[in-house]
N, C-alpha and C positions, 0 to 999 in steps of 0.2 A: 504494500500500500504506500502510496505515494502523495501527499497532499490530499487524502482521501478516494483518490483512484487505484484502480488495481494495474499494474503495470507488468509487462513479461522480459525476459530477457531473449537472447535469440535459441536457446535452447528450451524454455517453454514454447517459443511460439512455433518452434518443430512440434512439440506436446501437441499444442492447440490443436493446431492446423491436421497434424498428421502426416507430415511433410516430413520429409529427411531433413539434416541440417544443413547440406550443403544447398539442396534446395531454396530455404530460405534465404542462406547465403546470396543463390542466385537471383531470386525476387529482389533483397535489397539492392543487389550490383544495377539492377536494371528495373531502378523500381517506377523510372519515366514512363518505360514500356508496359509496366503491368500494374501500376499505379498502390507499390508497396508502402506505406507510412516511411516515416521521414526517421524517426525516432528521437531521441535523445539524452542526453547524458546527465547523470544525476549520482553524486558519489565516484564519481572517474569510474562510472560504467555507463553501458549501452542499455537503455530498456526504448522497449512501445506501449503504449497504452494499448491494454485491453481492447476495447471497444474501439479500436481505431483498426488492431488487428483481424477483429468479427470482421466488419466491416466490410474489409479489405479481402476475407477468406469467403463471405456470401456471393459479395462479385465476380471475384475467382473463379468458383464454383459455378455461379450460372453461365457464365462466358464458355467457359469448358462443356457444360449440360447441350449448351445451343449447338457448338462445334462437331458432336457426336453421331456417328455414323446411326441410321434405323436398324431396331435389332428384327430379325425375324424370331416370331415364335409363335410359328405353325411348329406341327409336329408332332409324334411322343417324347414325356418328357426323360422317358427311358432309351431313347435312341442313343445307340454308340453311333459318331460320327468321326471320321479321319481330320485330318488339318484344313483340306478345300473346302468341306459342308461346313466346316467350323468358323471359318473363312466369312464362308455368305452368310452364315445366320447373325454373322456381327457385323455385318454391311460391309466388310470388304473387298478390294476387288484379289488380292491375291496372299496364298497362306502367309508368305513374308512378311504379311503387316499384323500376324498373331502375337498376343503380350504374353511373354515372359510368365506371367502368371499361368499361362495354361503349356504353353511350350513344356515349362519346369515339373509340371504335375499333373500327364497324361491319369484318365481312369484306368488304361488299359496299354500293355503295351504288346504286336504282333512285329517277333522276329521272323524276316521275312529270306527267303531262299539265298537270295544274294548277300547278306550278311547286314542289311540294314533294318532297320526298327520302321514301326508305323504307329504314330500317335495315336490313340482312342479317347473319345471322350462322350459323354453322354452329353443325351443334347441340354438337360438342365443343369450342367455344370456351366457351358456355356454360358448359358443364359446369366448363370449365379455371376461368373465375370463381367457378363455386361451390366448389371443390375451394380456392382460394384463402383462402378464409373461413376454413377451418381450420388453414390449411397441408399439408393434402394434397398431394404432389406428383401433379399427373395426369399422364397418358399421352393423352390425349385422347383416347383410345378404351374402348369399352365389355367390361365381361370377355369373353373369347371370344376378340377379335377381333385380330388381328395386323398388321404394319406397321412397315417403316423407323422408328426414333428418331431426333429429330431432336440432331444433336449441342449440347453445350455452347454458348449465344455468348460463353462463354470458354475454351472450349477452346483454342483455338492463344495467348493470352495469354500473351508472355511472361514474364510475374509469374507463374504458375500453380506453376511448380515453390516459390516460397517459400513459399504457399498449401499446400501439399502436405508440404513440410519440414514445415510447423508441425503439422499434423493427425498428423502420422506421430510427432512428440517427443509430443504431447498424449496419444496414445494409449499410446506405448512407456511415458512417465512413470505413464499413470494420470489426469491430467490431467481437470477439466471441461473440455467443448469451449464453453461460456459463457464467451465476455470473448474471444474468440480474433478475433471481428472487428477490437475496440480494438488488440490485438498488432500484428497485421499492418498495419495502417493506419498505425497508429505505425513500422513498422517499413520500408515500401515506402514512406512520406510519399505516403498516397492517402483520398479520403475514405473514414469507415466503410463506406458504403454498395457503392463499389467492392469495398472488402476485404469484406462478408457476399456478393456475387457472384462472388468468386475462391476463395472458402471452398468455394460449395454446385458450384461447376465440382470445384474440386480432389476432394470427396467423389466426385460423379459421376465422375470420372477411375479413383478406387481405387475405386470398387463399393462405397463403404463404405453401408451400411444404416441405422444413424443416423441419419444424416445431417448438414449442417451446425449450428452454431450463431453468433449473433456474439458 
């Protein structure tokens, strides 16, 4: 807290955002272009204001939302598909523009005669990746279609109920649920990233609709 504002440093506002740090590093270098806060110095260190970083990460996010290739999702949501189906159902036009995230963690993998591998993937993992781009949370299934939830992998977490305190004070106060990752983190001695994963368990726990923030 700073003069009564909550302020980050460039390593919360990796937390925040969910950015890498060089990432933000990069936004700052070129923040003309992408319209990063200015920040400034208090104590011979670097912070930004909170709410100036929100701000700045809503915009972010819908500029990137608009950018976004159409996802196809015809289909079953049980289909293995190779790298090319994979391709089209995320709107592009060739497997080389597949992210990392699915390259890295095929469902399925068919070694093939010639000594080379063939990616497999169900079509709702797919989907799960495109759903990610936004922060959509998927269900991996298509509307319609019904099916066991798989639970939390934090649910039995026994940190969960302080995760759950806090969401429950944020809410009774009136509270932003932004900065609440930092809280907790600080408060369990756990990294951010833990604490924004014990956050979106504990929302999932109370049904809450929102949903998490860090």
């Amino acid at each position: 807290m700073i003069g009564g504002r909550i302020a980050l440093n460039r390593t919360e506002v990796a937390a925040f955002t969910g950015a890498a740090y060089t990432t933000v590093n990069h936004w700052h270098r070129h923040r003309a272009r992408f319209g990063f806060p200015e920040g400034f110095q208090h104590d011979r260190r670097e912070w930004f204001w909170l709410d100036d970083i929100e701000a700045f990460h809503t915009a972010h996010q819908a500029a990137k939302r608009a950018a976004l290739t159409k996802v196809d999702r015809r289909g079953d949501p049980e289909d293995l598909v190779g790298s090319g189906a994979a391709a089209r159902v995320l709107g592009y036009s060739s497997y080389r523009n597949l992210p990392d995230t699915l390259l890295n963690r095929p469902d399925r993998i068919e070694h093939l005669p010639d000594g080379r591998i063939r990616r497999l993937w169900y079509r709702r993992t797919v989907w799960a990746v495109a759903d990610a781009r936004t922060g959509r949370q998927s269900t991996g299934r298509t509307p319609g279609t019904t099916g066991a939830r798989k639970p939390h992998p934090y649910a039995d977490d026994p940190r969960l109920p302080a995760a759950i305190a806090l969401l429950t004070e944020a809410d009774r106060t009136g509270r932003n649920r932004r900065g609440l990752g930092i809280v907790l983190a600080e408060q369990l001695g756990i990294t951010q990233r833990t604490a924004q994963r014990l956050l979106a368990a504990a929302c999932a726990a109370d049904g809450s609709s929102s949903g998490p923030t860090v």
